[in-house]
C-alpha positions as CSV (number, residue, x, y, z in Angstrom):
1,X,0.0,0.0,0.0
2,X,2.8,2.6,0.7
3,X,5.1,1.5,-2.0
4,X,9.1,0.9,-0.8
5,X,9.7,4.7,-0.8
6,X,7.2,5.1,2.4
7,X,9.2,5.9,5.7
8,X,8.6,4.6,9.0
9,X,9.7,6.9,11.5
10,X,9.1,7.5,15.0
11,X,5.9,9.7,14.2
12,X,4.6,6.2,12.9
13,X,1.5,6.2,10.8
14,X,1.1,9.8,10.2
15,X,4.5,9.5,8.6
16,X,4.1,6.5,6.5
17,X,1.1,8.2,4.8
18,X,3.0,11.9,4.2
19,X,4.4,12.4,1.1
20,X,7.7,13.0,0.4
21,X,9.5,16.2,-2.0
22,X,12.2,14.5,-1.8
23,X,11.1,11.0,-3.5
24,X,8.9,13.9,-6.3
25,X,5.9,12.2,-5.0
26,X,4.4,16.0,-4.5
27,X,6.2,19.0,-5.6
28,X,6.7,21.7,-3.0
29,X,4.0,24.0,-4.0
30,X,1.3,20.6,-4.1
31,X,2.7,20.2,-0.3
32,X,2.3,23.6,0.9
33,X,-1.7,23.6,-0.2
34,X,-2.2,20.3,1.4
35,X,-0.4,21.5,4.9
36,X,-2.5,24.8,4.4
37,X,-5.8,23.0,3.7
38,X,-4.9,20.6,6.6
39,X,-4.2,23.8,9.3
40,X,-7.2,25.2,8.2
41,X,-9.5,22.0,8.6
42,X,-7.9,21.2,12.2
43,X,-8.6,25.2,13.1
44,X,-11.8,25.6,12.2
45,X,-12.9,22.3,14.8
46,X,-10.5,23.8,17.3
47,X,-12.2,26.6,17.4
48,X,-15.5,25.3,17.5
49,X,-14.5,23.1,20.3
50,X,-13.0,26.2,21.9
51,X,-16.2,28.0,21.6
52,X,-18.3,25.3,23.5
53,X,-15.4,25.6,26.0
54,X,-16.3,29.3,26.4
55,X,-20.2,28.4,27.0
56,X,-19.4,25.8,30.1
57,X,-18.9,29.5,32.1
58,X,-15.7,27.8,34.1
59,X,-13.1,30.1,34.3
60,X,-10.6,28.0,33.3
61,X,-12.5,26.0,30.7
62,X,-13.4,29.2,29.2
63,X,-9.8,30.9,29.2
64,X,-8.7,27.6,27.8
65,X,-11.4,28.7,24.5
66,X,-10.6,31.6,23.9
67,X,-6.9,30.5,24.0
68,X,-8.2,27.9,21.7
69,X,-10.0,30.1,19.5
70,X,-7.1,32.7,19.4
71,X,-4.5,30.7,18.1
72,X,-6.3,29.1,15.8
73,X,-7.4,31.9,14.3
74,X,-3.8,32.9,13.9
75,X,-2.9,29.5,12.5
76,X,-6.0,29.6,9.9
77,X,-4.9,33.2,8.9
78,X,-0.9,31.5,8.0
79,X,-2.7,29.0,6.6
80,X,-5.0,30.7,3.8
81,X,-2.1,32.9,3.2
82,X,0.6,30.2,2.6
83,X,-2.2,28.5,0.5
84,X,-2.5,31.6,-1.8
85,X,1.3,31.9,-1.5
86,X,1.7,28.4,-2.8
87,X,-0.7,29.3,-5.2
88,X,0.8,32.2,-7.0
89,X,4.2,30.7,-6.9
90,X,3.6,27.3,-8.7
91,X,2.4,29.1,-11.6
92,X,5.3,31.8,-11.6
93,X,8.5,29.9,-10.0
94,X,8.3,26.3,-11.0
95,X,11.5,26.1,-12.0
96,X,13.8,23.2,-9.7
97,X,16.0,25.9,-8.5
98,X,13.0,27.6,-6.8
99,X,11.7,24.4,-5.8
100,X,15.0,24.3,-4.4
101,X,14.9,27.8,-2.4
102,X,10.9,27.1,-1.1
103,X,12.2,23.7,0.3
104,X,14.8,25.1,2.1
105,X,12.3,27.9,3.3
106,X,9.9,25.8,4.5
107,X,12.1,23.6,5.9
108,X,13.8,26.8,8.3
109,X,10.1,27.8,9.0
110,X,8.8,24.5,10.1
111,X,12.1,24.0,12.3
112,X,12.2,27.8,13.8
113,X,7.9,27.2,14.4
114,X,9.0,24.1,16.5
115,X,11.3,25.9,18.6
116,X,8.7,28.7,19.0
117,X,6.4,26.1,20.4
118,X,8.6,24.6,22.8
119,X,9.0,28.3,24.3
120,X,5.7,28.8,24.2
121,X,4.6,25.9,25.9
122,X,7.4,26.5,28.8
123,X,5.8,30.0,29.0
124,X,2.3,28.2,29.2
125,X,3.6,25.8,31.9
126,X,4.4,28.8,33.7
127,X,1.8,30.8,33.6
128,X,-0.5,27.5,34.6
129,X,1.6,26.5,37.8
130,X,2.8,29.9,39.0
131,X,0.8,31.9,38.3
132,X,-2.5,30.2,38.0
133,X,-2.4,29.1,42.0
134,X,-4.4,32.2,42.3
135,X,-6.2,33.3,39.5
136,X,-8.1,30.5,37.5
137,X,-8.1,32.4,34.7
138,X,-4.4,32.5,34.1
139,X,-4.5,28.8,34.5
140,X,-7.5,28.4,31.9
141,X,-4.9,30.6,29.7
142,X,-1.9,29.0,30.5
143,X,-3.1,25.4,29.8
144,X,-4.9,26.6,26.1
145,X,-1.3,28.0,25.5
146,X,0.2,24.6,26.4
147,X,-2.7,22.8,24.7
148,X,-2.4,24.9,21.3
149,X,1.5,24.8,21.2
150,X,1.9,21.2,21.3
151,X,-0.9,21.0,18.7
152,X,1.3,22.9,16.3
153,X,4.3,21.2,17.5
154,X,3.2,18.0,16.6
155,X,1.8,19.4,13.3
156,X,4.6,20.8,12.0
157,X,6.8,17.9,13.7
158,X,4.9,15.6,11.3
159,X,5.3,18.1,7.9
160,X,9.1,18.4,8.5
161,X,9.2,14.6,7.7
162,X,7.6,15.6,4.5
163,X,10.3,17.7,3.1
């Protein structure tokens, strides 16, 4: 089923069904629209699961939504414009030594997003334990920050075994 060019890697089955640049399974632009079309699908649930968070009135369930519902918003936003990005380019640029140049760009993007999560969910730990002892609030806040950054992490963990 996935051929001998399929990878097993420690993200498992996720990994065994991405497709690869590097084998010319997908070019670079066909990956981009499918990550963009994949954020944008996994935001738009997030969010409606972030606003029945905010209806349950707890104060930290409903900090946690609109934690929820804020970063996805800001993920669906990179998303539609990587999509058009992607979009514009493969008609303009298709030439291997931009194909060459977006890979590499992606590649520093995904990597630098993964580091940007791990800070944020050390910041989100923080705010959670420290500070959320006495507001419940900040702890609703601090564990959607944690929540949302290890969502993307994960994401773009598994896209980086794309490229």
């Amino acid at each position: 089923m996935f051929g001998e060019n399929s990878r097993i890697t420690p993200l498992g089955y996720a990994s065994r069904i991405a497709y690869s640049v590097e084998e010319n399974l997908m070019s670079i632009w066909e990956l981009e629209m499918t990550m963009a079309r994949r954020v944008l699908v996994l935001s738009a649930v997030a969010v409606w699961g972030g606003l029945i968070l905010i209806v349950t009135r707890h104060l930290v369930w409903s900090a946690f939504g609109v934690e929820v519902i804020l970063w996805c918003s800001l993920y669906a936003a990179l998303a539609i414009f990587a999509r058009r990005r992607a979009q514009a380019w493969s008609r303009k640029a298709d030439t291997e030594l931009w194909r060459k140049r977006e890979t590499n760009l992606l590649s520093n993007f995904l990597w630098m997003a993964i580091i940007f999560s791990i800070l944020c969910v050390i910041l989100g730990l923080a705010l959670a334990l420290l500070l959320g002892e006495k507001n419940l609030a900040i702890q609703g806040h601090g564990w959607g920050i944690v929540a949302q950054a290890t969502f993307i992490f994960v994401i773009n963990l598994i896209h980086t075994q794309m490229i």
